[in-house]
C-alpha positions as CSV (number, residue, x, y, z in Angstrom):
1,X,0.0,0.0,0.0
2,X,1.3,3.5,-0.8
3,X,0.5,6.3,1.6
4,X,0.0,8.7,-0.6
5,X,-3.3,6.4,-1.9
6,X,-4.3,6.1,2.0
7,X,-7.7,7.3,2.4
8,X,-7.8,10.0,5.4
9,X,-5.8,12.8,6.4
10,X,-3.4,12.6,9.4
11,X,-2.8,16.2,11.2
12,X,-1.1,17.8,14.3
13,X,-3.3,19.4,17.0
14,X,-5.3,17.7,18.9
15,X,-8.8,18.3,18.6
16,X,-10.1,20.4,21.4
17,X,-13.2,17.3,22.0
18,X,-10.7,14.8,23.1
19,X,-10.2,13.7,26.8
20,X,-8.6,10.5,26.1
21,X,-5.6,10.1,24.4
22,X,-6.4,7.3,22.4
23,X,-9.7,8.8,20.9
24,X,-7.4,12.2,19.6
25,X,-4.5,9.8,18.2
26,X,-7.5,7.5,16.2
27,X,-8.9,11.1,15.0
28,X,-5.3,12.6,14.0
29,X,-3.8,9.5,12.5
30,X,-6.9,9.3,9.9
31,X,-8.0,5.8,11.7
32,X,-11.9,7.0,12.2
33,X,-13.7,10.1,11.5
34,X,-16.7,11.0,13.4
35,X,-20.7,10.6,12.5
36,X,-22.6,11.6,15.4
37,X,-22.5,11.2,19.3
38,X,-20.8,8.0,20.2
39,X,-20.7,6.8,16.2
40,X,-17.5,6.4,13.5
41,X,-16.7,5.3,10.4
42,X,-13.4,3.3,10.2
43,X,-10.6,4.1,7.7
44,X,-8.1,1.7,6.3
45,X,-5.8,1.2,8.8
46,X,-8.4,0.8,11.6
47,X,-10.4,-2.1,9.9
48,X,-6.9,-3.8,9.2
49,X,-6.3,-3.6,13.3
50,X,-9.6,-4.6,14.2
51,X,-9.5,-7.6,11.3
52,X,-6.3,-8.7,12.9
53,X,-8.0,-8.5,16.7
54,X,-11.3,-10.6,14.7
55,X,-8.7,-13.0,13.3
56,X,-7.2,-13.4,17.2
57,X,-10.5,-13.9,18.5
58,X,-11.7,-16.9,15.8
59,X,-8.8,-18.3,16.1
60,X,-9.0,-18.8,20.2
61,X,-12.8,-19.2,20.2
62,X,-12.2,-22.4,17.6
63,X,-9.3,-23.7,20.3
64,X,-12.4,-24.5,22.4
65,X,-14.6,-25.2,20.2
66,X,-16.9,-22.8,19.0
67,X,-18.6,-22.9,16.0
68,X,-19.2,-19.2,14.4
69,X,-22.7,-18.2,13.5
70,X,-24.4,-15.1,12.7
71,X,-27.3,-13.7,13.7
72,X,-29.3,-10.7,13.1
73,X,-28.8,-7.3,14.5
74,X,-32.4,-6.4,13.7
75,X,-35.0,-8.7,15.5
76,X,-38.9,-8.7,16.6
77,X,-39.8,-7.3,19.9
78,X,-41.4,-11.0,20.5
79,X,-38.7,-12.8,21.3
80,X,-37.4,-9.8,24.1
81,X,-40.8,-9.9,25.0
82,X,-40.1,-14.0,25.9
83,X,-37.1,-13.3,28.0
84,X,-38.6,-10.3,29.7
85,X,-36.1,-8.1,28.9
86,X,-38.1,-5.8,26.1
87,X,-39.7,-4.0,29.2
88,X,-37.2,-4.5,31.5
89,X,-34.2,-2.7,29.6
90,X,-34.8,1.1,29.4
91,X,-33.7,3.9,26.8
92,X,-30.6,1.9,26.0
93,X,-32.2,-0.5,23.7
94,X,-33.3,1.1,20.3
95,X,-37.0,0.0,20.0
96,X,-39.3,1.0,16.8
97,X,-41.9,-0.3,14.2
98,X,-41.7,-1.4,10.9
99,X,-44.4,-0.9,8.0
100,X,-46.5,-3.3,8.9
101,X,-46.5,-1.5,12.7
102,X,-44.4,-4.5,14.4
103,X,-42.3,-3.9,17.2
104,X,-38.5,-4.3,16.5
105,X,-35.6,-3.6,18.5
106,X,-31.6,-3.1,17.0
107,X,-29.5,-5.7,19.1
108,X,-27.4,-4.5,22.0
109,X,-26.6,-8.2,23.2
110,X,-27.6,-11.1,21.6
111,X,-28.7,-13.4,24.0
112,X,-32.4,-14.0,23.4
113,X,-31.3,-14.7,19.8
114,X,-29.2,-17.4,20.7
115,X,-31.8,-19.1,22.2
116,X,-34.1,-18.9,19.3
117,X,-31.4,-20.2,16.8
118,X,-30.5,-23.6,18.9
119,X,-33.9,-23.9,20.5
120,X,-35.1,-26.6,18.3
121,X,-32.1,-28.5,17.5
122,X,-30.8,-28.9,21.1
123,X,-33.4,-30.9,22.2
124,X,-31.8,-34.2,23.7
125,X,-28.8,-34.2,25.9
126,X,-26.6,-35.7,23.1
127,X,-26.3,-32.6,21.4
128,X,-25.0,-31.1,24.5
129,X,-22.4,-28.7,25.2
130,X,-22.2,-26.8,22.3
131,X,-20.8,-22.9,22.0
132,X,-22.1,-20.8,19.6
133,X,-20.2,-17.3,18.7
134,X,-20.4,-14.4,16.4
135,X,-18.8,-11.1,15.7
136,X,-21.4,-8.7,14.7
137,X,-22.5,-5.2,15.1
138,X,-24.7,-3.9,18.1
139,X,-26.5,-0.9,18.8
140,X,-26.9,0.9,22.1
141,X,-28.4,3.9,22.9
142,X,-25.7,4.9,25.1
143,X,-26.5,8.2,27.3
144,X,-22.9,9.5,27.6
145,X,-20.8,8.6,24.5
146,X,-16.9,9.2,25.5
147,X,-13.1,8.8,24.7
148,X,-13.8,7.7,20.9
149,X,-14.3,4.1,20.8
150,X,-14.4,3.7,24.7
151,X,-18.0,4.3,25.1
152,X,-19.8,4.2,21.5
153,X,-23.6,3.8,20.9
154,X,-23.0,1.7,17.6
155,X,-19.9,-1.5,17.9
156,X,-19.0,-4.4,16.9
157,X,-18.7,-7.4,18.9
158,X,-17.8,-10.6,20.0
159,X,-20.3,-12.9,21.9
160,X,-20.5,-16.4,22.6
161,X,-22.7,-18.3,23.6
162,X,-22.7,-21.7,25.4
163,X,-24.9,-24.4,26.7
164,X,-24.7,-27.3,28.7
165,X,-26.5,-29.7,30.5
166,X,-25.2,-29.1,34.2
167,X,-23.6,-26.3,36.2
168,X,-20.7,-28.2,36.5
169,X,-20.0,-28.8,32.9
170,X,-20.6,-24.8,32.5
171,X,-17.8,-24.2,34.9
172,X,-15.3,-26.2,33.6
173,X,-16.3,-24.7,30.1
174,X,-16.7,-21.1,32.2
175,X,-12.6,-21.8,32.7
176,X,-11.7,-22.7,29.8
177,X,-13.5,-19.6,28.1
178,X,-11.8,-17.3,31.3
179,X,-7.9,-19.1,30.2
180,X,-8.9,-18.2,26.2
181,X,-9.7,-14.8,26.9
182,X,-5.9,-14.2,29.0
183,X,-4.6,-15.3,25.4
184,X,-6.9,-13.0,23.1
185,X,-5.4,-10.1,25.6
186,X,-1.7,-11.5,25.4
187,X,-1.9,-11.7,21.8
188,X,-3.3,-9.0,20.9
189,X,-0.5,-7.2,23.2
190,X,-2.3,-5.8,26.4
191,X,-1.5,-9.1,28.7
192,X,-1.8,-6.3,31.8
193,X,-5.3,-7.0,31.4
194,X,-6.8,-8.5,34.5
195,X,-9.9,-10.5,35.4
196,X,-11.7,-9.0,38.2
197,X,-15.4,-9.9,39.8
198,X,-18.1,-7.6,38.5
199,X,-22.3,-6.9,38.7
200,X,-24.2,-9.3,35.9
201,X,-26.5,-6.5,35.6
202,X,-29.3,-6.6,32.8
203,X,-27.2,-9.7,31.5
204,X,-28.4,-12.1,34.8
205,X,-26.5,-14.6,35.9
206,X,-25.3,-15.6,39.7
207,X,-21.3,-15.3,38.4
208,X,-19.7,-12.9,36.3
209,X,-16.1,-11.5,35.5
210,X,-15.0,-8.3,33.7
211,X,-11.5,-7.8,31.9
212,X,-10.2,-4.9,32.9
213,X,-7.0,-2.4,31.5
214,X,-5.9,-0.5,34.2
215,X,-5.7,3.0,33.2
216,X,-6.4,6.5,34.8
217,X,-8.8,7.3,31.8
218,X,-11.2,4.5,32.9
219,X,-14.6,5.1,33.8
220,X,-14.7,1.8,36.3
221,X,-13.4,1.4,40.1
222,X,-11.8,-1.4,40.2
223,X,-10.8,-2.9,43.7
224,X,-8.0,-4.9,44.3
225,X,-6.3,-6.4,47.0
226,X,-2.6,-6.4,47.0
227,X,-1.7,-8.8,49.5
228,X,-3.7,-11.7,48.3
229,X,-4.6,-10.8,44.6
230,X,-8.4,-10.1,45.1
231,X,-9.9,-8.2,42.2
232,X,-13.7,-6.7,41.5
233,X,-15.2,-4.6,40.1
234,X,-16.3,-1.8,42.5
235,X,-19.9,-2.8,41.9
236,X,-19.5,-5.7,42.9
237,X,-17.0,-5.8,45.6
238,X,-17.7,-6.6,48.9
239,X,-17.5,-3.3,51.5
240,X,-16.2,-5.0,54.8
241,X,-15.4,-2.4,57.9
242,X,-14.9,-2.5,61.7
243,X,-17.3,-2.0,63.7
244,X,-18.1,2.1,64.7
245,X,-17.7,1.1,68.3
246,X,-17.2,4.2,70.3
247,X,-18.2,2.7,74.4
248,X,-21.3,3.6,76.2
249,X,-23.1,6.8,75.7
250,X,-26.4,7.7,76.5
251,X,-29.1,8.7,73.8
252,X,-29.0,12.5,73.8
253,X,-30.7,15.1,71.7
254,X,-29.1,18.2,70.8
255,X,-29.5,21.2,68.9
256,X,-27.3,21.7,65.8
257,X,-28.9,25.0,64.2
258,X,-28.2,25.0,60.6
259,X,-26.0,22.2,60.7
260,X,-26.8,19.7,58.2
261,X,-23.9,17.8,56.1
262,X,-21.9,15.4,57.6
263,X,-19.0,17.8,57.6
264,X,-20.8,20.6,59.8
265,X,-22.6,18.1,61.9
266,X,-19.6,16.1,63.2
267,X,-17.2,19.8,63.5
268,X,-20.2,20.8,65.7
269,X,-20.1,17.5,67.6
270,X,-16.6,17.2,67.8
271,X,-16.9,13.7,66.1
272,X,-15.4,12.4,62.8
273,X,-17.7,11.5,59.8
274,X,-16.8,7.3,60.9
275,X,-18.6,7.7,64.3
276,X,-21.6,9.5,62.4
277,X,-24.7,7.8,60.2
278,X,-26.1,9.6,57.2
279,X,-29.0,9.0,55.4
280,X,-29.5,8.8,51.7
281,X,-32.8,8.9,50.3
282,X,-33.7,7.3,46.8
283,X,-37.1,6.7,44.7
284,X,-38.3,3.6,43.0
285,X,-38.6,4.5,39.6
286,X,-41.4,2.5,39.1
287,X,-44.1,4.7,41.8
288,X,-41.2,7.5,43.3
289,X,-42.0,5.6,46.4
290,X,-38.8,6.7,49.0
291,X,-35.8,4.5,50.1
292,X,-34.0,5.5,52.5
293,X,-30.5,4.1,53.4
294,X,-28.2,4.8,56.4
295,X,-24.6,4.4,56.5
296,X,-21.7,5.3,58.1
297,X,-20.5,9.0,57.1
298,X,-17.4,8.3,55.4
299,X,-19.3,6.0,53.1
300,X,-21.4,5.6,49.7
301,X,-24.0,3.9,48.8
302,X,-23.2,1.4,46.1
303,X,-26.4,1.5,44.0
304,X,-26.3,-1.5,42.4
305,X,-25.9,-3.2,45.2
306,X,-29.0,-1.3,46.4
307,X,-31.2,-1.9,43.1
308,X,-29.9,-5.9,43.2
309,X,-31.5,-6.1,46.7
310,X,-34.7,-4.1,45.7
311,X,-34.8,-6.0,42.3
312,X,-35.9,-2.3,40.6
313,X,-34.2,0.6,39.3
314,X,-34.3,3.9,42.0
315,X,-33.3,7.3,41.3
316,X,-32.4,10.1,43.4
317,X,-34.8,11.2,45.7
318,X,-36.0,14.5,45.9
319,X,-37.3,15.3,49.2
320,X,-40.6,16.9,49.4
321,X,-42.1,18.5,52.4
322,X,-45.6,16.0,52.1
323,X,-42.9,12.9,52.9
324,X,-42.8,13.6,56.4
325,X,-38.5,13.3,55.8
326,X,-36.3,16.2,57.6
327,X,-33.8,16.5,55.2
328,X,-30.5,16.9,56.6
329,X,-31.5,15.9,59.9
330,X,-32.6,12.3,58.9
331,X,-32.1,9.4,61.5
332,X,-33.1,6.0,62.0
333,X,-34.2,6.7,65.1
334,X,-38.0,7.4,65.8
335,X,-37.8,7.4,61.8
336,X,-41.7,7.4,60.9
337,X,-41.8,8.7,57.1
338,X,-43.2,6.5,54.9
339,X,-40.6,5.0,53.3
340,X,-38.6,1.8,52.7
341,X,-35.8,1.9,55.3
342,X,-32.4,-0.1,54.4
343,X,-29.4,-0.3,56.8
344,X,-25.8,-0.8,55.8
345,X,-23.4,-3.4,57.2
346,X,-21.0,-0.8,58.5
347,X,-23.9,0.4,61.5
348,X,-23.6,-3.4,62.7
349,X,-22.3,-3.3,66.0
350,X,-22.2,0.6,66.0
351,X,-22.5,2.4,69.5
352,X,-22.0,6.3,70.4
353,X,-22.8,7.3,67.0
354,X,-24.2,11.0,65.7
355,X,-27.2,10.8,63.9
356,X,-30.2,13.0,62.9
357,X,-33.6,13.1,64.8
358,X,-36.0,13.4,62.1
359,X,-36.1,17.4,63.5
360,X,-34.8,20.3,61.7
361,X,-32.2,21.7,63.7
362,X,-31.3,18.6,65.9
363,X,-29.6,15.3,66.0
364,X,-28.7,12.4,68.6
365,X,-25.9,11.5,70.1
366,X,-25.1,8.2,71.9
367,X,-26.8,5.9,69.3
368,X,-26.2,2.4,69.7
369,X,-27.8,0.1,67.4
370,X,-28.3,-2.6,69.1
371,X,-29.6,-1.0,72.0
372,X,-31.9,1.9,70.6
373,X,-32.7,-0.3,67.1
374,X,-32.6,-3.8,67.7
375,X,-34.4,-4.7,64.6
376,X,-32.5,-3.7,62.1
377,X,-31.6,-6.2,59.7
378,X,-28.1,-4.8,57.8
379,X,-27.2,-5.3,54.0
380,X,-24.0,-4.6,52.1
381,X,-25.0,-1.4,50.2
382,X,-21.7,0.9,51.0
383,X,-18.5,1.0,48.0
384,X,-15.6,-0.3,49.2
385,X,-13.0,2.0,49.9
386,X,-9.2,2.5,49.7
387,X,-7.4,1.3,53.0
388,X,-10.9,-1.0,53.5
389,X,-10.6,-5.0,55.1
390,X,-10.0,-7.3,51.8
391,X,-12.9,-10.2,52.1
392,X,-10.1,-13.1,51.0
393,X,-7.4,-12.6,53.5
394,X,-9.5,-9.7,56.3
395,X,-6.3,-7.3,56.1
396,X,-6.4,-3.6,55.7
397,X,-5.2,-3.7,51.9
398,X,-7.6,-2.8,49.4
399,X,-6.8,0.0,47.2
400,X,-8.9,1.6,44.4
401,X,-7.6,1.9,40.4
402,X,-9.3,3.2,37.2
403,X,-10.0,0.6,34.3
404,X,-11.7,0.3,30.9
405,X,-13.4,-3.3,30.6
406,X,-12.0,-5.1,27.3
407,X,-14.5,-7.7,28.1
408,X,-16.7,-9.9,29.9
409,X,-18.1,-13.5,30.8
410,X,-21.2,-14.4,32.7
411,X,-22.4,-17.6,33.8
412,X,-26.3,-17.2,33.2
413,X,-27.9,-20.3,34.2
414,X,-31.5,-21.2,33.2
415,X,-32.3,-17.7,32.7
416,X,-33.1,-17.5,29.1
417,X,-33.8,-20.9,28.4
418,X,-36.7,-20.9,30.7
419,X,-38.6,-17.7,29.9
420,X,-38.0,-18.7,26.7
421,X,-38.9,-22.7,26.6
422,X,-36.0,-24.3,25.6
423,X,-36.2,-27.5,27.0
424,X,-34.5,-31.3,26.2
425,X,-35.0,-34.1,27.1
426,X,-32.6,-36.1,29.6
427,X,-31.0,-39.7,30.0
428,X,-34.0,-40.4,31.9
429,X,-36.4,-39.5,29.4
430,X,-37.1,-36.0,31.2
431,X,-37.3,-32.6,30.3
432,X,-34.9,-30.1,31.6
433,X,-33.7,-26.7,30.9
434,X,-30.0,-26.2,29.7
435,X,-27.7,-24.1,31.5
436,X,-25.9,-21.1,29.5
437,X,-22.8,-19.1,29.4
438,X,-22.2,-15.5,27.6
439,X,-18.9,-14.3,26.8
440,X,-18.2,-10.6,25.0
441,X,-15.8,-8.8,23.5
442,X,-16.3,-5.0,21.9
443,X,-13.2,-5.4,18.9
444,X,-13.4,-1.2,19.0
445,X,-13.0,-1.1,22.4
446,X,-10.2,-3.6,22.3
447,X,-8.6,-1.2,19.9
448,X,-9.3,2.0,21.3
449,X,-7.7,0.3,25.0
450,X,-4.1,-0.9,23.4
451,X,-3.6,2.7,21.9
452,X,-4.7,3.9,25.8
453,X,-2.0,1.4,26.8
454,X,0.8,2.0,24.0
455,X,0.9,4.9,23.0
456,X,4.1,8.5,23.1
457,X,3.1,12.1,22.6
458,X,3.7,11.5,18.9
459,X,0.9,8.7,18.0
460,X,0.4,5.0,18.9
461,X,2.9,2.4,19.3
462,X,0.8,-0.9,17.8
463,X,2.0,-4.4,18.8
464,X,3.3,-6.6,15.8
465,X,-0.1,-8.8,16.0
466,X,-2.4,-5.8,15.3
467,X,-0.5,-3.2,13.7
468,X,-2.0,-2.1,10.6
469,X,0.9,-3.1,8.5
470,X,4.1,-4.6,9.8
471,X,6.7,-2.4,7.9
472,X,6.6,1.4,7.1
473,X,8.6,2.5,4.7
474,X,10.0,5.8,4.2
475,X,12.2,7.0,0.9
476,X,13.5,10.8,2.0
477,X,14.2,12.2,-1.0
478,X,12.4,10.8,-3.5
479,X,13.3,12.9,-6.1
480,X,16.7,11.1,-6.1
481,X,16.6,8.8,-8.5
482,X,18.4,6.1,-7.3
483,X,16.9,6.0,-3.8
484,X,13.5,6.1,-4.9
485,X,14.9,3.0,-7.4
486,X,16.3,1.6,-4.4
487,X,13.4,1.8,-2.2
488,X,10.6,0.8,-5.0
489,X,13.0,-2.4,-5.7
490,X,12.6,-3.1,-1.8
491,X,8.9,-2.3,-1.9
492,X,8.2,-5.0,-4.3
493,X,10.2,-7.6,-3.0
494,X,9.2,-7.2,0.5
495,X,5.4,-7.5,-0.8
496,X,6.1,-10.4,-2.8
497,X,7.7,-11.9,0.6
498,X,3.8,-11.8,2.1
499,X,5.5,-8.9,4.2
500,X,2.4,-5.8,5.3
501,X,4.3,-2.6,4.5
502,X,2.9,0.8,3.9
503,X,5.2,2.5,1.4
504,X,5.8,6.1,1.7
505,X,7.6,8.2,-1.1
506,X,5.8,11.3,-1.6
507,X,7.8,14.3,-2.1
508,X,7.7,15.8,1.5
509,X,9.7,16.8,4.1
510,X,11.3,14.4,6.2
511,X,9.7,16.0,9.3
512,X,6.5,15.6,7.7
513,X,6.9,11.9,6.7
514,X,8.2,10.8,10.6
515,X,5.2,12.9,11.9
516,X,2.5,10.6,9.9
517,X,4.9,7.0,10.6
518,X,4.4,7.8,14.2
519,X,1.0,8.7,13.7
520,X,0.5,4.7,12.1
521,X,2.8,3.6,14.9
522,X,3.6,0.6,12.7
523,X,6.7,-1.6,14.7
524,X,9.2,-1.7,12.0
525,X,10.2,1.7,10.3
526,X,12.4,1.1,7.4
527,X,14.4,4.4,6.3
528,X,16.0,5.0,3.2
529,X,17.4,8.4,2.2
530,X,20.2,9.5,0.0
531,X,23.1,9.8,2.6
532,X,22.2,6.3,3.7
533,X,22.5,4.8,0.0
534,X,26.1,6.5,0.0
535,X,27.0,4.4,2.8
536,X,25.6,1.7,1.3
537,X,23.3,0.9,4.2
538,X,19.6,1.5,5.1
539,X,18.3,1.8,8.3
540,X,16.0,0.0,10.6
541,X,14.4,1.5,13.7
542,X,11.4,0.1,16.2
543,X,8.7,2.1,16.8
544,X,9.3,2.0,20.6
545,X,12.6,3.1,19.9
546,X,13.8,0.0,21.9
547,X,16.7,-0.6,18.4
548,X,17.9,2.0,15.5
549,X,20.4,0.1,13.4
550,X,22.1,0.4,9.8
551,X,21.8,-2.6,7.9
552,X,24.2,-3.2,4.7
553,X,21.9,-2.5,2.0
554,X,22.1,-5.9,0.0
555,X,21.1,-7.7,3.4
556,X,18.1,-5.9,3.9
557,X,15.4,-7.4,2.7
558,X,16.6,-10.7,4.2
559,X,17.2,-8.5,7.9
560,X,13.6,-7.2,7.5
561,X,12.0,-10.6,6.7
562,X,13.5,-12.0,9.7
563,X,12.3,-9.7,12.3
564,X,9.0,-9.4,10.8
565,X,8.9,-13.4,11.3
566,X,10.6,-13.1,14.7
C-alpha cells in the first residue's frame, strides 16, 4: 500500500473534544472520523487492526470449540418480550416499528437470539455442550458517549454463547473460556489486562467476571487487594469495615442549628464523619415511592448493590415536604416517614454514634444500634474504599484503580432458556432446561484500550499482532533517483515476501513523513534516504525506539523478513 493512496488525512493538533488520548491519536492519525454522538466510520488502517483482533479472536474461540454463526442485529420485539427483557431494559435499547406496525428492536446483546437459533435443535442431551459465537455489530443507545471508541452507541462485537447440560459442565467450560480470553489479551498485546469480579447487571446470571485495563482514563473502580490478589469490580465488591464502636453513651438530643452535612454536623459535635450515620434517600422509579438508606458517614451507597437487593431501578430522591423526611436531619431513630428503610453493614455493632432526629435543627448523640434499634436487619449497600478489610485474606489492603473493561463473561444459568422454553430431554427421558454461558468482547473497544496502553506524545505504538501493516517505509528524498529505485526495488520484493508494509515516497519533508509513521505507529520503520545509500546501508528502527540500526543494503530485505517473522 502507498500512503499517498491512503484514504484520510493525518494532522497535528489535537482536537479540542478529546479527553482520552487514544480517541485524539485515532482522530489525528486518519483511523476514524466522526458521524454523530458515540458513532464512527473506520478508515483503512483501523479495519486492518480490528480484522487482525477478529482474526485473534476466531482463532482462540475455535481452540475451544466454537462454532461461528451469525445472527441478526435487527430482530422482533417478540422474542425480548419471551425473556422479559423488552420491558425490563430502558432507553438503551433502540426500539421501533416497521411498516407493517411491528415492534422491533436493534440488538445491544444477543442473547435472546441465541436461544431462538439452537432452541429446536438442542433438544436431547446428546447434542450437549455446544458454543455458539459471532462477531457482529450492536447498537446501544448509550446516554454518555466518551473517549472515541471507549464508550460508543453503535460497535461491533464478539459474543458467545454456550450451553450445557449441568452447572458443573458450564464451569469447567466457564474456565476454559476465562484461560482463552488471558490469550486474546496477550496476543493482541495488552497481557496487563486483568480479570476482576463484576455486577451481571441486565445480563443475569449468579457469576460474572470483567476484563479490565488499568488506566487513569477509565470510567470503572476497580478494587484490588494487594496482598492476596483479590480483584472486582467496584460494583460488585464486597464493603467490609470495623465496627463504629465508640463505648457507652447515652441517647441525647441536641440542637445543631443550621448544621446539616456530615462535615458541619460532626465539627459541631466534635466527632469524625466514621462515628456519624447519614441518610440517603432514593425513589423507585417505578411509583417514586422513598428508600432510605443509612450508613456510616465516610461511606457511599453502592447503588447497584441497592437496586440488586430491591430488584428495581431507584433514582435520586428529591425530598418533598408531604414525605414527612427532615432533610439533613434524617435518623433511623424514631424514623416514621413513609418510606422503605435499608441499613448498611457498616452500622452493625455501631455504638455512640451521631445521627439526625428526624427534626430540623437537631440530632442524637449516643446511638447504639443494638440497644436503641434492635431490629434492624443490615445489607452490604456501601463502596468499598481504599485502605478497607480485603474479604479473602481480612487485612487492611484494598486499594482503588481506574480501568476500561476489554471484556466480559457471565455464567447465566436457566435464565433464558426458561422464559424462553427451551427445554430437552434427559438420559431419563425428562425434560430439563440447559444451562448457558455468555462471553463478550467489543473489537473497537479492544482497539481503542491498546492505543490507551501504547501509546508516546507523537501517536500510537501498535504491537506486531495488530499493527495495521508490519513495515513502514519511508524513501527521503524521493526525487533522487536512485533511492526512490532503491526503495521501490525493496517495496516489491518485501510485498512479494507476504510482508504488510505501507510504502511512503511522496515528495515531503522528512519532518512531515516521521510525523505521519508515528501517527500509524507501525513496529518496523524502514528508512532509506540519499546519505544512507552513499554508505551503502539502510536503516531500521522500532517504533518504541527499543533498536535504530544500519543494515548493509544488499542484506536488507533478508534482515527485515527476519524480524518481521521473529
Amino acid at each position: 500500500m502507498k500512503l499517498e493512496k491512503l484514504v484520510g488525512d493525518r494532522f497535528k493538533e489535537r482536537p479540542s473534544e478529546c479527553l482520552v488520548d487514544s480517541h485524539a491519536l485515532m482522530l489525528r492519525g486518519g483511523y476514524m472520523k466522526y458521524v454523530s454522538s458515540g458513532i464512527f466510520s473506520q478508515y483503512m488502517p483501523l479495519r486492518r487492526i480490528c480484522r487482525k483482533i477478529e482474526q485473534i479472536i476466531r482463532e482462540e474461540m475455535d481452540k475451544i470449540d466454537g462454532q461461528e454463526v451469525l445472527m441478526p442485529v435487527m430482530m422482533p420485539s417478540s422474542i425480548w418480550e419471551q425473556s422479559g427483557r423488552y420491558s425490563s431494559i430502558g432507553a438503551e435499547m433502540f426500539r421501533f416499528k416497521d411498516r407493517n406496525d411491528a415492534n422491533m428492536v436493534l440488538g445491544m446483546t444477543h442473547e435472546e437470539a441465541a436461544v431462538h437459533l439452537v432452541r429446536e435443535y438442542a433438544n436431547t442431551y446428546n447434542k450437549y455442550p455446544f458454543m455458539i459465537y459471532q462477531i457482529q455489530t450492536k447498537e446501544r443507545d448509550e446516554a454518555r458517549p466518551r473517549g472515541g471508541l471507549i464508550r460508543v452507541r453503535e460497535f461491533t462485537m464478539k459474543d458467545a454463547y454456550s450451553f450445557h447440560t449441568s452447572q458443573e459442565d458450564l464451569e469447567q467450560y466457564y474456565d476454559r473460556c476465562h484461560k482463552a480470553y488471558e490469550r486474546i489479551y496477550a496476543r493482541a498485546g495488552v497481557p496487563e489486562v486483568i480479570s476482576v469480579k463484576s455486577d451481571s447487571g441486565m445480563m443475569g446470571g449468579s457469576v460474572s467476571h470483567e476484563f479490565m485495563l488499568l488506566t487513569p482514563i477509565g470510567e470503572d473502580s476497580i478494587v484490588i487487594c494487594p496482598e492476596c490478589g483479590y480483584k472486582s469490580n467496584m460494583e460488585a465488591a464486597d464493603s467490609i469495615t470495623e465496627p463504629a464502636d465508640y463505648g457507652d453513651a447515652a441517647l441525647e438530643k441536641i440542637a445543631t442549628g443550621d448544621a446539616h452535612t456530615i462535615e458541619e454536623v460532626c465539627e459541631l459535635t466534635k466527632t469524625g464523619p466514621k462515628q456519624s450515620c447519614k441518610a440517603v434517600m432514593y425513589q423507585r422509579n417505578a411509583d417514586d415511592s422513598y428508600v432510605v438508606i443509612f450508613l456510616r458517614g465516610d461511606l457511599d451507597v453502592n447503588e447497584t448493590k441497592l437496586t440488586n437487593l430491591l430488584g428495581c431501578d431507584v433514582h435520586p430522591a428529591a425530598v418533598t415536604e408531604e414525605s414527612g423526611i427532615a432533610a439533613g436531619c434524617t435518623g433511623p431513630y424514631n424514623f416514621t416517614a413513609k418510606a422503605t428503610v435499608l441499613y448498611d453493614l457498616s452500622l452493625k455493632g455501631a455504638r455512640n454514634i451521631v445521627c439526625g432526629a428526624n427534626e430540623d435543627g437537631y440530632h442524637y448523640k449516643g446511638l447504639d444500634f443494638s440497644r436503641d434499634i434492635p431490629d434492624a436487619e443490615f445489607h452490604d449497600l456501601s463502596k468499598a474504599i481504599t485502605g478497607g478489610i480485603c474479604p479473602v485474606c481480612g487485612k487492611h489492603s484494598l486499594t482503588i484503580s481506574r480501568g476500561v473493561e476489554v471484556g466480559n463473561i457471565f455464567m447465566l444459568g436457566t435464565k433464558y432458556t426458561k422464559s424462553m422454553g427451551m427445554q430437552y430431554t434427559d438420559e431419563n427421558g425428562k425434560l430439563q432446561y440447559p444451562v448457558m454461558g455468555c462471553y463478550g468482547i467489543g473489537v473497537g473497544r479492544l482497539a481503542a484500550s491498546v492505543c490507551e496502553a501504547h501509546h508516546d506524545e507523537f501517536g500510537p505504538i501498535w504491537p506486531k499482532s495488530i499493527a495495521p501493516w508490519q513495515v513502514h517505509l519511508c524513501c527521503l528524498r524521493a526525487d533522487d533517483a536512485d533511492t526512490h529505485a532503491y526503495a521501490d526495488e525493496l517495496y516489491k520484493k518485501l510485498e512479494d515476501a507476504g510482508v504488510e508494509v505501507i510504502y511512503d515516497d511522496r515528495n515531503v519533508s522528512a519532518g512531515i513523513m516521521f510525523s505521519d509513521a508515528d501517527l500509524l505507529g507501525i513496529p518496523l520503520r524502514v528508512i532509506v534516504s540519499p546519505r544512507n545509500m552513499k554508505e551503502g546501508a539502510v536503516e531500521l528502527a522500532a517504533r518504541d525506539k527499543s533498536f535504530r540500526d544500519k543494515i548493509p543494503a544488499d542484506q536488507a530485505f533478508g534482515e527485515i523478513v527476519k524480524r518481521v517473522r521473529e
